[in-house]
N, CA, C and O of each residue as an XYZ file, in Angstrom:
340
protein
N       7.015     15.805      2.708
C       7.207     15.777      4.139
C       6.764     14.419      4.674
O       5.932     13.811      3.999
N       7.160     13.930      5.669
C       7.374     12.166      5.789
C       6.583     12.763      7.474
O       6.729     13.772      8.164
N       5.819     11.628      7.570
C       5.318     11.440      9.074
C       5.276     10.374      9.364
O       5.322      9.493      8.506
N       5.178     10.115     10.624
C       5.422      8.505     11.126
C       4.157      8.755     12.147
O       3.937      9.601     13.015
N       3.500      7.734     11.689
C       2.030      7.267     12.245
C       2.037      6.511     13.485
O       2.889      5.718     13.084
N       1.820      6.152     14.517
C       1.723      5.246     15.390
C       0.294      4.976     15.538
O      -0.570      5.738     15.971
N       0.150      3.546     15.029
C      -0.993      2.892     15.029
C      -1.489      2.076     15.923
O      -0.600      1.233     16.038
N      -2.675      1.672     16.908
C      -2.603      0.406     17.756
C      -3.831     -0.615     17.399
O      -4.764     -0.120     16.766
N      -3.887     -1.588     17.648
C      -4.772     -2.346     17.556
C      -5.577     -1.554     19.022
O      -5.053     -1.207     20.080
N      -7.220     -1.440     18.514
C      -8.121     -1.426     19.378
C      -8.869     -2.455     19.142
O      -9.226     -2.862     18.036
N      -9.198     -3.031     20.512
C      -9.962     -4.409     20.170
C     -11.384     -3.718     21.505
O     -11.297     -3.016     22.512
N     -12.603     -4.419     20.757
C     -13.679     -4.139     21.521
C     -14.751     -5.632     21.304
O     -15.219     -6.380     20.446
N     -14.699     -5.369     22.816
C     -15.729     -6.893     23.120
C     -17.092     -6.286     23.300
O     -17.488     -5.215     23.759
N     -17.741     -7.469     22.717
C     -19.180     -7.454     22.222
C     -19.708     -7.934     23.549
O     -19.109     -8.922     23.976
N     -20.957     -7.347     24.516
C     -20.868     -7.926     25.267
C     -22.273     -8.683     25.759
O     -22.535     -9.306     26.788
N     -22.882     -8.431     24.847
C     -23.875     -9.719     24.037
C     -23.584    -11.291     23.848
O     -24.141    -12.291     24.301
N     -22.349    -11.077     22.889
C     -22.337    -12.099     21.938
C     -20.833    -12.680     23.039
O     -20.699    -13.884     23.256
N     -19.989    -11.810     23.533
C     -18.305    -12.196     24.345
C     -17.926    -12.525     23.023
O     -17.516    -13.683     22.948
N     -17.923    -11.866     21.890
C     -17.151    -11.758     20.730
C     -16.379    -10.484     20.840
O     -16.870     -9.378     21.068
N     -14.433    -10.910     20.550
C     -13.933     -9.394     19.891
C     -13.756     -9.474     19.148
O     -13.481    -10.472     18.483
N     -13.892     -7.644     18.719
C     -13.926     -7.363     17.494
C     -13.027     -6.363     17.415
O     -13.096     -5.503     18.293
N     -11.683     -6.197     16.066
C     -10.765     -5.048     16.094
C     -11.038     -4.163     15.163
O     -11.125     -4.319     13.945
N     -11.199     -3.018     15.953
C     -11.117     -2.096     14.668
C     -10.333     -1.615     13.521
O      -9.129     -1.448     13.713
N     -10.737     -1.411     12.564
C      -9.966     -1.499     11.016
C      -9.639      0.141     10.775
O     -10.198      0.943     11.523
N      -8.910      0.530      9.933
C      -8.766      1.671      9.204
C      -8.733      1.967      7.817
O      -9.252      1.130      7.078
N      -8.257      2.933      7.333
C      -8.400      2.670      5.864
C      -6.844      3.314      5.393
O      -6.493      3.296      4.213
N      -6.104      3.797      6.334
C      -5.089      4.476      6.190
C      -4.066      3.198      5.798
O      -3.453      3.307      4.736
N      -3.912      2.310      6.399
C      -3.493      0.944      6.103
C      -4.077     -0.067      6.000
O      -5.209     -0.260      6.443
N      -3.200     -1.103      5.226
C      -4.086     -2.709      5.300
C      -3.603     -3.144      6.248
O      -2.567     -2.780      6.805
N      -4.571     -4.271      6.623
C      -4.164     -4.948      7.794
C      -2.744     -5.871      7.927
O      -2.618     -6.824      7.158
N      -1.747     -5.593      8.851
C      -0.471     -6.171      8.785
C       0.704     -5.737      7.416
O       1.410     -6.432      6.685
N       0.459     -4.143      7.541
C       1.221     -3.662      6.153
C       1.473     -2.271      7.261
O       0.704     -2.011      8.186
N       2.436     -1.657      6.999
C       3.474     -0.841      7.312
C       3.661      0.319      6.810
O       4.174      1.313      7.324
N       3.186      0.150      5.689
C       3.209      0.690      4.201
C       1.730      1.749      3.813
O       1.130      1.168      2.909
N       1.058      2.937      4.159
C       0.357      3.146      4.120
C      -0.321      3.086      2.532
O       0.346      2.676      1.582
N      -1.636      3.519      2.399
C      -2.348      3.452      1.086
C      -1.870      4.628      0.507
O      -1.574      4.622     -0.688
N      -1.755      5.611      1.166
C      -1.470      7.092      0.208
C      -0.248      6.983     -0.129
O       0.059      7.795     -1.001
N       0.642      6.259      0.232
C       2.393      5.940     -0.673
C       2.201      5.046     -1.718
O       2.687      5.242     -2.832
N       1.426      3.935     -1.394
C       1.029      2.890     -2.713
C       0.747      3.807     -3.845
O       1.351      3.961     -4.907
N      -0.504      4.483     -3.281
C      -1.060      5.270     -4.389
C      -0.389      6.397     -5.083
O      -0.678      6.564     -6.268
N       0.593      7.316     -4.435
C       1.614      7.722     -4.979
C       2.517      7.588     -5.505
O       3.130      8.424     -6.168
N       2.857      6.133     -5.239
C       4.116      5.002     -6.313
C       3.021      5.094     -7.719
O       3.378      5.681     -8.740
N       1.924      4.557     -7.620
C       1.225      3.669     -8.818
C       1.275      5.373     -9.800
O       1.579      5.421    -10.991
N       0.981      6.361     -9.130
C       0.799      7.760     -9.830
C       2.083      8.424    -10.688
O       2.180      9.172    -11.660
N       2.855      7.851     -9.940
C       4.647      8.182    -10.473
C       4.610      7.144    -11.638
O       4.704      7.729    -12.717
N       4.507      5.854    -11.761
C       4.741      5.308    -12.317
C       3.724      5.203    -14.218
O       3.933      4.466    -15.182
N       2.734      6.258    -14.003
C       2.412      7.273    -15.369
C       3.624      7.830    -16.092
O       3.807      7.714    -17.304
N       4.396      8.416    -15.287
C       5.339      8.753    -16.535
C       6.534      7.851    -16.402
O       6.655      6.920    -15.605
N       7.465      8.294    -17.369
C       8.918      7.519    -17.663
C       9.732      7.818    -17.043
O      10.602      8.542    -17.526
N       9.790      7.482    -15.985
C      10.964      7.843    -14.940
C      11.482      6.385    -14.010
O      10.652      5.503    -13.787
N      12.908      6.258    -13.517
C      13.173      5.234    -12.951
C      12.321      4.942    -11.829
O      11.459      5.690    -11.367
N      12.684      3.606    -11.365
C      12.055      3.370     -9.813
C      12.794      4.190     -8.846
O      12.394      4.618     -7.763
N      14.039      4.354     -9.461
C      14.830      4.919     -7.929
C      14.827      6.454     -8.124
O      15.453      7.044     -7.243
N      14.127      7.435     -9.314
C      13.952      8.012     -8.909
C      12.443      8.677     -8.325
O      12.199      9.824     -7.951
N      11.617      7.556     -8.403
C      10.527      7.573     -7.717
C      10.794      7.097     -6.086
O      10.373      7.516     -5.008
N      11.393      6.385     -6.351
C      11.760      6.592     -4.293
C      12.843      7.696     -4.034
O      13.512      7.438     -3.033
N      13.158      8.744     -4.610
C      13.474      9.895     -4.079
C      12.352     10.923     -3.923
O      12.065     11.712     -3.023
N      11.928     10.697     -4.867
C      10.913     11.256     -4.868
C      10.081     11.435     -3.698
O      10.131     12.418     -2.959
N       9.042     10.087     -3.516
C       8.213      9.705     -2.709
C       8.950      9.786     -1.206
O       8.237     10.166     -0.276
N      10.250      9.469     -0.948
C      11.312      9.359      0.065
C      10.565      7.943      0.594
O       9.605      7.915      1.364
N      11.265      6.727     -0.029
C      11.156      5.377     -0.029
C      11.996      4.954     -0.294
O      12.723      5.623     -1.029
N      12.419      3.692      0.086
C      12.850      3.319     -0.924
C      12.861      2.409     -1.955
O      11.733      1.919     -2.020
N      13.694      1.878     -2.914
C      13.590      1.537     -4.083
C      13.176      0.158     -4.243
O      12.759     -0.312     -5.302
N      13.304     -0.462     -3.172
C      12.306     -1.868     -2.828
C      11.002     -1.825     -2.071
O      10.312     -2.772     -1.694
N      10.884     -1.024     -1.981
C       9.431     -0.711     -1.727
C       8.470     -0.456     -3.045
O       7.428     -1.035     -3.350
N       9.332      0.846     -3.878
C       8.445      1.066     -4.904
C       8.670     -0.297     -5.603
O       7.625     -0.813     -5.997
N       9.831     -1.007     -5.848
C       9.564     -2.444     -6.536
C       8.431     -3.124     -6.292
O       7.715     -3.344     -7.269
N       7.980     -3.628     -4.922
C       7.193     -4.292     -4.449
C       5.905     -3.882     -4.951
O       5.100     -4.488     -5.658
N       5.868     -2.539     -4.358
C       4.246     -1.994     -5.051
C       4.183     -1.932     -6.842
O       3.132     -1.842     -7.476
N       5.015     -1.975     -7.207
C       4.330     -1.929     -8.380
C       4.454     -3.737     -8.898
O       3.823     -4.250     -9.823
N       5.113     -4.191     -8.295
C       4.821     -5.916     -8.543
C       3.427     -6.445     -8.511
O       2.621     -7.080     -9.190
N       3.558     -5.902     -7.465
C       1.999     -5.907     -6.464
C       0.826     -5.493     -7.620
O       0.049     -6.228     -8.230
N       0.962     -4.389     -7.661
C      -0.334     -4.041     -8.646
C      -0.455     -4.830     -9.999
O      -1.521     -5.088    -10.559
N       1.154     -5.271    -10.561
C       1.075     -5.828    -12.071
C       0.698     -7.393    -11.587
O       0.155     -8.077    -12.455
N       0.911     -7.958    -10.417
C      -0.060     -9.292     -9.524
C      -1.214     -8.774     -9.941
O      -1.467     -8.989    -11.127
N      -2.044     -8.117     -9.291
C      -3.337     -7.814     -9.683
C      -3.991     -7.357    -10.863
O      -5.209     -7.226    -10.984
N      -3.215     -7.143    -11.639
C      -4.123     -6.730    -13.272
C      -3.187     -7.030    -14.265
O      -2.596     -6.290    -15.051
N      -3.149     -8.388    -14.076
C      -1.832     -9.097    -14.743
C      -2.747     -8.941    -16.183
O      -3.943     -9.229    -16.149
N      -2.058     -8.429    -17.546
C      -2.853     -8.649    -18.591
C      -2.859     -9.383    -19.459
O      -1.794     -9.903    -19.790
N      -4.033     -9.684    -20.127
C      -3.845    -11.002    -20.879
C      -2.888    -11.057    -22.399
O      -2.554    -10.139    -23.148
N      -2.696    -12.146    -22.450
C      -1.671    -12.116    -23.936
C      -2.059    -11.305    -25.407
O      -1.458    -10.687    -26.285
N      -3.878    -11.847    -24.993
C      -3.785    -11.936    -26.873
C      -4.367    -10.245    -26.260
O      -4.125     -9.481    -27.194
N      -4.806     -9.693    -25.461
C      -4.967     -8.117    -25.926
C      -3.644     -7.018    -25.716
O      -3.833     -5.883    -25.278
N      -2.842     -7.323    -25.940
C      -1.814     -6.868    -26.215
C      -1.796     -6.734    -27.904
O      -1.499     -5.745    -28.574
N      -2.143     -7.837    -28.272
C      -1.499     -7.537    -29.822
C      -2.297     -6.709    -30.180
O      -2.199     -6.200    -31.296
């Protein structure tokens, strides 16, 4: 089941310092669209042997999205050569 979030920036001034400050969430990263619990449900699909596109039926995405995220993650734990062999 798919929901659509409407998110806003809340910004709160410090009124000490006349510093603002915005509040964060954890449901998304900052300037991403894309929540964490779909990332994390791409990276979970992608345990077994199944296409990308049918992981964006799955997930109801689509298939450049799950591309991206899993680019994304193999960016981040890119592995090294020699432990492969």
């Amino acid at each position: 089941m798919n929901a659509y979030l409407k998110l806003r920036k809340q910004r709160i001034l410090c009124h000490e310092c006349g510093f603002n400050f915005i509040l964060r969430t954890n449901i998304v990263e900052p300037n991403c669209y894309i929540s964490n619990n779909t990332k994390l449900a791409v990276t979970l699909e992608t345990f077994d042997i199944i296409s990308e596109c049918d992981i964006a039926k799955h997930i109801n995405t689509s298939y450049s999205t799950v591309n991206r995220i899993i680019n994304s993650y193999y960016e981040i734990h890119h592995p090294h050569r020699n432990n492969l062999l």
